[in-house]
C-alpha positions in Angstrom: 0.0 0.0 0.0 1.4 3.1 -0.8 0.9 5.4 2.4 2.1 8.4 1.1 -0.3 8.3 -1.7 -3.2 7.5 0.5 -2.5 10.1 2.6 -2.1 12.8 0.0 -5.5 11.5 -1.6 -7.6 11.9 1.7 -6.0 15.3 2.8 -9.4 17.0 1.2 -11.8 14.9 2.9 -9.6 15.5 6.6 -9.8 19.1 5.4 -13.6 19.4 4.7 -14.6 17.3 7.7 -12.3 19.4 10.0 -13.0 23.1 8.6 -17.0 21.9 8.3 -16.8 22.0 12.5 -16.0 26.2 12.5 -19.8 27.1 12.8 -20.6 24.5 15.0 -17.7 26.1 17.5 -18.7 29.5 16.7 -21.7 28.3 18.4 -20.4 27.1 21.4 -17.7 29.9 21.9 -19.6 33.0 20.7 -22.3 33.7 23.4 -19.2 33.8 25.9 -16.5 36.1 24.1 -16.2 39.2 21.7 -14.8 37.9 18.4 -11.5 39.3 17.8 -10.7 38.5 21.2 -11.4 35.2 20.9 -9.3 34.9 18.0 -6.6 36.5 18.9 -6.0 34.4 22.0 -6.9 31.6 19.7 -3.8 33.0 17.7 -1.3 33.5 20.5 -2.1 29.4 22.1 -1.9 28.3 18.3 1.6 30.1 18.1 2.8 28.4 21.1 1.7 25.0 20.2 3.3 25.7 16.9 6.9 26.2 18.3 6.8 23.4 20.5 5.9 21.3 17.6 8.7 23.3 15.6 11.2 22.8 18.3 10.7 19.2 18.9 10.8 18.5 15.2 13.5 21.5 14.1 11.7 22.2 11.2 13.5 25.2 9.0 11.8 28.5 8.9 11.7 30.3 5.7 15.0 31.6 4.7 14.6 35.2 2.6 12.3 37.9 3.7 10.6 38.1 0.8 9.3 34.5 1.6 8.3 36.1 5.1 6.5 39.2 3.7 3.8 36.8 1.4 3.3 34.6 4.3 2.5 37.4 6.4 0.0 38.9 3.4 -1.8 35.1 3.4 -2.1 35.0 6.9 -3.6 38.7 7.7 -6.1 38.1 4.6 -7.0 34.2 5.4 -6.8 34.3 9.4 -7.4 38.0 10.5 -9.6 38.9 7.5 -11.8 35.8 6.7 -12.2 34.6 10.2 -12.3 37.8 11.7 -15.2 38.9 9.1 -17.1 35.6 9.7 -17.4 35.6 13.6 -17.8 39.5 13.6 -20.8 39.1 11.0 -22.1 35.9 13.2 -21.9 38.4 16.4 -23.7 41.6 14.6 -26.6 39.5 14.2 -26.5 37.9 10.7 -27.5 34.3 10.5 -24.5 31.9 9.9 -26.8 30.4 7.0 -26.7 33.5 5.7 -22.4 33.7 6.2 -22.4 30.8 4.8 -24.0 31.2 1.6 -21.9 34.3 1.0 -18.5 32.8 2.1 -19.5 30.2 -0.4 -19.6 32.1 -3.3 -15.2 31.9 -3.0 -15.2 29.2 -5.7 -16.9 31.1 -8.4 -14.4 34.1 -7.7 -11.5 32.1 -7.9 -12.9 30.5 -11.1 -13.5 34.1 -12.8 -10.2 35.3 -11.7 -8.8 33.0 -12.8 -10.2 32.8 -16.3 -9.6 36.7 -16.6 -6.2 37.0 -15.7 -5.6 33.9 -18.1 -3.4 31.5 -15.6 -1.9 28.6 -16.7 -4.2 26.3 -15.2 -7.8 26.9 -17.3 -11.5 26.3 -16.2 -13.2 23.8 -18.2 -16.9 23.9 -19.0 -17.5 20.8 -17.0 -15.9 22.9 -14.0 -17.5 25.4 -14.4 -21.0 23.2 -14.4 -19.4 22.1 -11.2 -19.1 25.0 -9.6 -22.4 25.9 -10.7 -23.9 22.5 -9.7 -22.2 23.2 -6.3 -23.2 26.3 -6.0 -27.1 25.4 -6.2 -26.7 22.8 -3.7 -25.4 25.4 -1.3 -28.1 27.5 -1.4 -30.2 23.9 -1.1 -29.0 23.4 2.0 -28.8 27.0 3.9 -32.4 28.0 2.5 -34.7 27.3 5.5 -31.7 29.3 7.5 -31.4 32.0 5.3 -33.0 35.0 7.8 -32.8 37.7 5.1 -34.2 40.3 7.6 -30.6 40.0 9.7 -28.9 41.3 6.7 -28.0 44.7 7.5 -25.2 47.0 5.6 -22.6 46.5 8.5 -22.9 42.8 9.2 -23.5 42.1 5.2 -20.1 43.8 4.4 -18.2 41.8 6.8 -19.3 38.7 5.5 -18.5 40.4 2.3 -14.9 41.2 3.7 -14.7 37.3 4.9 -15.4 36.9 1.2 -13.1 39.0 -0.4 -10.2 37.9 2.2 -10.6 34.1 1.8 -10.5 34.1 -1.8 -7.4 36.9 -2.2 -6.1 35.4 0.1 -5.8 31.9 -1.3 -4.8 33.0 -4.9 -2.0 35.2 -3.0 -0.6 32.0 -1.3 -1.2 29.7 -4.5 0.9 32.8 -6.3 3.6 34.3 -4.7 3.8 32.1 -1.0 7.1 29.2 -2.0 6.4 25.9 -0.7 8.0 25.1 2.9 7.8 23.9 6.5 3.8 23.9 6.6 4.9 24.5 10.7 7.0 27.4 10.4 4.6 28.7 7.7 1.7 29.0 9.9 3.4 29.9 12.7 4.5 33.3 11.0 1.0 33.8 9.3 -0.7 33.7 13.2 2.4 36.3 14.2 1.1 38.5 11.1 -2.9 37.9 11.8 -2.4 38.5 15.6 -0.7 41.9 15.0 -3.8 42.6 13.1 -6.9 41.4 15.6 -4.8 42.0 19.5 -5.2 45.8 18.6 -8.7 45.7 17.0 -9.7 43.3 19.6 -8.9 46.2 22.6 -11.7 48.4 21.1 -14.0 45.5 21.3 -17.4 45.4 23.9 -18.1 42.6 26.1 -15.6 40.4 28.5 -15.1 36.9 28.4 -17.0 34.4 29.9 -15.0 31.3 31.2 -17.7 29.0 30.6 -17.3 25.6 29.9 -18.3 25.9 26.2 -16.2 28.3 25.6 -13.1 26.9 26.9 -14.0 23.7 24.5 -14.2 25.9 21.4 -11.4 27.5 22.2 -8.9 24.4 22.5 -11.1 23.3 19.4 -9.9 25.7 17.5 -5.9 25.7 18.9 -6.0 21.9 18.1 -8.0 21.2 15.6 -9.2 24.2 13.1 -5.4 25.8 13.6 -2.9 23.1 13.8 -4.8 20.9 11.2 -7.4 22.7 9.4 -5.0 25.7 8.9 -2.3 23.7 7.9 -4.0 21.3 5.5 -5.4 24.2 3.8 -1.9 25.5 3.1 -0.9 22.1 2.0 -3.5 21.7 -0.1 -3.5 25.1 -2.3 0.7 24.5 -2.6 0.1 20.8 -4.3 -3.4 21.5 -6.4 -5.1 24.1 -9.0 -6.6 27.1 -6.8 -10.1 26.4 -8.7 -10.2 22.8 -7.8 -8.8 23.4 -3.8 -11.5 26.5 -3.3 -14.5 24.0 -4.8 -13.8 22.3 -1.6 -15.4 25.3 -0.2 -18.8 24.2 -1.2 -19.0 21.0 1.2 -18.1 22.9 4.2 -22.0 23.7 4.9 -23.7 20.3 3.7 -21.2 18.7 6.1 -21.6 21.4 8.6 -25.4 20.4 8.2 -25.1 16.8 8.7 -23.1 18.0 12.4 -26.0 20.2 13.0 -28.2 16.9 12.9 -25.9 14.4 14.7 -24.8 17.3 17.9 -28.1 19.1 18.4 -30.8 17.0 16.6 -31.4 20.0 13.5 -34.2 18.6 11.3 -32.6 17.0 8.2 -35.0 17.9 5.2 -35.2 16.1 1.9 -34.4 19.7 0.7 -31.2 19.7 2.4 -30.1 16.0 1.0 -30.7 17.3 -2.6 -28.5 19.8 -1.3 -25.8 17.4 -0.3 -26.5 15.5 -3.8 -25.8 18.8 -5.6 -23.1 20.1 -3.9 -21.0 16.6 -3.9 -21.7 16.4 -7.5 -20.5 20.0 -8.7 -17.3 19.2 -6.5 -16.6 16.3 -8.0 -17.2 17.7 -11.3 -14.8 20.4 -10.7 -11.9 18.1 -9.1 -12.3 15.6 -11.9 -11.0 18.2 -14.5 -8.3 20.0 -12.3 -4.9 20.2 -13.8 -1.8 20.9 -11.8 -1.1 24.2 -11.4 1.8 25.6 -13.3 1.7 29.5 -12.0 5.4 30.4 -12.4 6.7 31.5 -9.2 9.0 34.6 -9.2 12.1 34.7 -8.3 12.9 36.1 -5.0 15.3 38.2 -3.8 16.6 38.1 0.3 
């Protein structure tokens, strides 16, 4: 058996299945904590756990500073930016149905872009059905959550800044970020998202509350969504076409649905299986017909 292989071949379904759990720990850990603040201590636990890791192993940091500078750019648009535009969308009132539907629209951005800027690695029509097919199920699945009388200018444009930062963010990293110590890599995008949300987080209302739940989410996220679900991402946009790695996107909420059902007993309509249907059949469309991407990657200079 060729582990390796194996491993690299199930690295999108450990992704999806770990990153489908955020919204399930926003609601355990939002109630209790002001978002930014709970991210940035999430960032500062994350960072430590990453250096013990880094020490044990002695895994090589990244060895120019231009290689530092576009880590630092993925991590304040991916960490700070998405995540800090989801939970602060979540908090001003707008239904995480709702977030989720407009987070998901990432995979159709990445496909324009990158059809209009004319990289190397094309969108076929049958990806493009995909992400279309995907797309539909999506909105199959969030419908009966969809409160459209939450949406408000301020909490709509942060989920559109979530929007905006994930996607940037992900064709930044697939373009400029070389590949290295997935470790060390992380451990320097936190440094750059923390030095964005620990000052925005001291204008924040609210305290926290040490309940229970919130302590779970919060070791939840250190453990799980950061040291795996952070670093699998980067793994997979460095080894795959940013159209195909972003369609991925699209099964966060049917799987985050199917939690939903199993933890706290959400009905599970035949609405929301077509959903399911749809969405696993546009994603499979789309990562049928990836090609490797073969983005030149610039010189760099120390």
């Amino acid at each position: 058996m060729n582990r390796p292989g194996a491993w690299l071949r199930a690295m999108p379904v450990f992704f999806v299945l770990i990153w489908s759990t955020g919204f399930v720990v926003a609601r355990y850990g939002m109630p209790h904590a002001p978002p930014l603040s709970f991210l940035s201590i999430r960032y500062v636990l994350s960072v430590l756990a990453f250096l013990v890791w880094i020490r044990w192993v002695h895994a090589a940091w990244p060895s120019t500073r231009s290689q530092w500078l576009h880590l630092g750019v993925t991590g304040v648009l991916i960490h700070a930016g998405y995540l800090g535009g989801v939970w602060a969308a979540v908090k001003a009132g707008l239904g995480a149905g709702f977030v989720a539907l407009v987070v998901g629209l990432q995979p159709l951005l990445t496909a324009l872009w990158v059809s209009a800027t004319g990289q190397s690695h094309r969108v076929a029509p049958r990806q493009w059905l995909g992400l279309v097919l995907g797309l539909a199920g999506l909105v199959l699945v969030v419908w009966h959550k969809l409160q459209l009388g939450q949406a408000q200018a301020g909490n709509l444009s942060l989920a559109a800044f979530a929007l905006a930062s994930i996607t940037a963010g992900a064709l930044y990293q697939k373009r400029w970020v070389r590949p290295c110590d997935v470790r060390t890599a992380n451990t320097v995008q936190l440094l750059a998202a923390l030095a964005v949300t620990a000052p925005l987080a001291l204008l924040e209302e609210g305290r926290f509350d040490w309940h229970p739940e919130l302590i779970g989410a919060l070791a939840w996220s250190v453990l799980v969504l950061t040291l795996g679900g952070s670093s699998l991402l980067y793994l997979l946009l460095q080894r795959g076409a940013a159209t195909a790695v972003t369609s991925l996107m699209y099964l966060v909420p049917p799987c985050t649905a199917l939690l939903a059902w199993w933890l706290f007993d959400e009905t599970l309509t035949m609405l929301v299986l077509a959903g399911l249907a749809f969405t696993a059949l546009g994603v499979a469309l789309v990562v049928r017909d990836a090609r490797p991407a073969t983005t030149p990657i610039p010189k760099e200079t120390a």
